[in-house]
N, C-alpha and C positions, 0 to 999 in steps of 0.2 A: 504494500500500500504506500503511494503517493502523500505527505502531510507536510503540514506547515514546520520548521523548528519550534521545541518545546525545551522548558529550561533542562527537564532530566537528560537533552538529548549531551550537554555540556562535554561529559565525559566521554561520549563517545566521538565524538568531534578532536578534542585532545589527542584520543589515541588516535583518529584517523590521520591528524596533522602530524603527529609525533612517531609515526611507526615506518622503520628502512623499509619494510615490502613494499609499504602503498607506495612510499615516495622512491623506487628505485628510479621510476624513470623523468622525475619532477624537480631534479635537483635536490633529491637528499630531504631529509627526513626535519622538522626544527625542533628544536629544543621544550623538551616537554617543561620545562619552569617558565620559559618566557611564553609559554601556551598560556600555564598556568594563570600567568598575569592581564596576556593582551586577548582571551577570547573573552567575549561579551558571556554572559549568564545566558541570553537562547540566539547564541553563532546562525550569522545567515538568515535573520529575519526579513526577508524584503520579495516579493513575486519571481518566481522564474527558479527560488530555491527549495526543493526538496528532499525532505528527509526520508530515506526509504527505511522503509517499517515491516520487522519480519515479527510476528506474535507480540506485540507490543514493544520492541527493544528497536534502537536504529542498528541498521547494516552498511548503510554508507548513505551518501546523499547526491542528488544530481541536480544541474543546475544551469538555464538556460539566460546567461549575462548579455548585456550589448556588447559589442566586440569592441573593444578601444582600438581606436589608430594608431595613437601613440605608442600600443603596448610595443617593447621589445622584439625585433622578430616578425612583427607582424607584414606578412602575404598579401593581402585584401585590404587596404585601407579606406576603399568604401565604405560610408557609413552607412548603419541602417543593418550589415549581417549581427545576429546572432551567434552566440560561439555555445558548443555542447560540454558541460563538462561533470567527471564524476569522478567519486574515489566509493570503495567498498572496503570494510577491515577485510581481512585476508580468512577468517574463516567461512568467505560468504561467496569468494569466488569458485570459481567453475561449476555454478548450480544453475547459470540462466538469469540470474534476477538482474545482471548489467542491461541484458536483451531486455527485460520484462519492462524497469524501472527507464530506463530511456525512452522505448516506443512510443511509454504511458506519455514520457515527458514532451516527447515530439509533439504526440498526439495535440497533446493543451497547448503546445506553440502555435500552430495549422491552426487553432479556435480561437487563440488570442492573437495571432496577429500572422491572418491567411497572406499564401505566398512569400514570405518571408526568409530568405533561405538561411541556413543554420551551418555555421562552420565548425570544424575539429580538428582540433591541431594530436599533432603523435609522434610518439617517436616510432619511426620506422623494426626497432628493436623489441618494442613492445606489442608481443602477437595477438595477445590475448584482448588489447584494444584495438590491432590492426584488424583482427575476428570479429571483435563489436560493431565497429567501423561498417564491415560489408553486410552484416545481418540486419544493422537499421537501414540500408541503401543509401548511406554515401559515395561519392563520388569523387574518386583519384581530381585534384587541381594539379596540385604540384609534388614534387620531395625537392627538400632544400636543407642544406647544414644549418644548422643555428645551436648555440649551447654544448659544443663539441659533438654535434650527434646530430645523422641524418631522418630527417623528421616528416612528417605525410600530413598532407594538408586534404581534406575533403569537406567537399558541399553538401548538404540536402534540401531540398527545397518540397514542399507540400505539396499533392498533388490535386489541383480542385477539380472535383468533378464538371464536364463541361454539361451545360443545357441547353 
């Protein structure tokens, strides 16, 4: 299940931010004290972020930002894309719920704001997101070096039915 941040989700935010697996391919993992300090009481309050909900506990979250130009790196400096993004603790990968919890998330993009196409950044290294990547129907832009590593850039865009 798809839900807004709640404060118990706190902790699990932390470890998301603080743990080598998630962040192998993100630049490393930050320092769980300065978590401690700098995450807000309910992390990621604002539309476009969700927390995914396995029996009442969070599993990771996903989260549908406006793309900045200025970012770093940045491929597309058109404004107006969306960028896809998600982490999952490591007990919750290879079950499907990365598939499950982004489609959801695409889905509510398509409703909230049709045609809009939604970008993905990746590192070319990271299979198990380049797998994510082709099961929601992204589509190959580019690969380009950035961050010492060659990285895959893809589009999706909504599909409206015609009448």
């Amino acid at each position: 299940m798809l839900r807004e941040p709640q404060p118990p989700d706190h902790a699990a935010f932390i470890e998301l931010l603080a743990s080598p697996e998630v962040h192998t391919y993100l630049g490393g993992p930050r320092p769980r004290e300065e978590l401690e300090r700098e995450v807000p009481e309910t992390p990621g309050r604002r539309p476009g972020v969700f927390v995914i909900d396995l029996d009442g506990a969070m599993i990771g979250t996903v989260k549908l930002d406006r793309h900045d130009p200025e970012r770093a790196g940045n491929r597309r400096p058109e404004a107006g894309d969306t960028e896809l993004g998600y982490l999952f603790l490591p007990e919750a990968w290879g079950r499907g719920y990365g598939t499950e919890a982004c489609a959801a998330a695409l889905d509510w993009c398509a409703g909230a704001l049709p045609g809009e196409p939604v970008v993905l950044y990746t590192q070319t290294a990271n299979v198990r997101s380049m797998r994510l990547a082709a099961k929601l129907g992204f589509t190959e832009v580019e690969r380009f070096e950035a961050y010492g590593a060659e990285q895959w850039l893809g589009v999706w865009t909504s599909v409206t039915p015609s009448g």
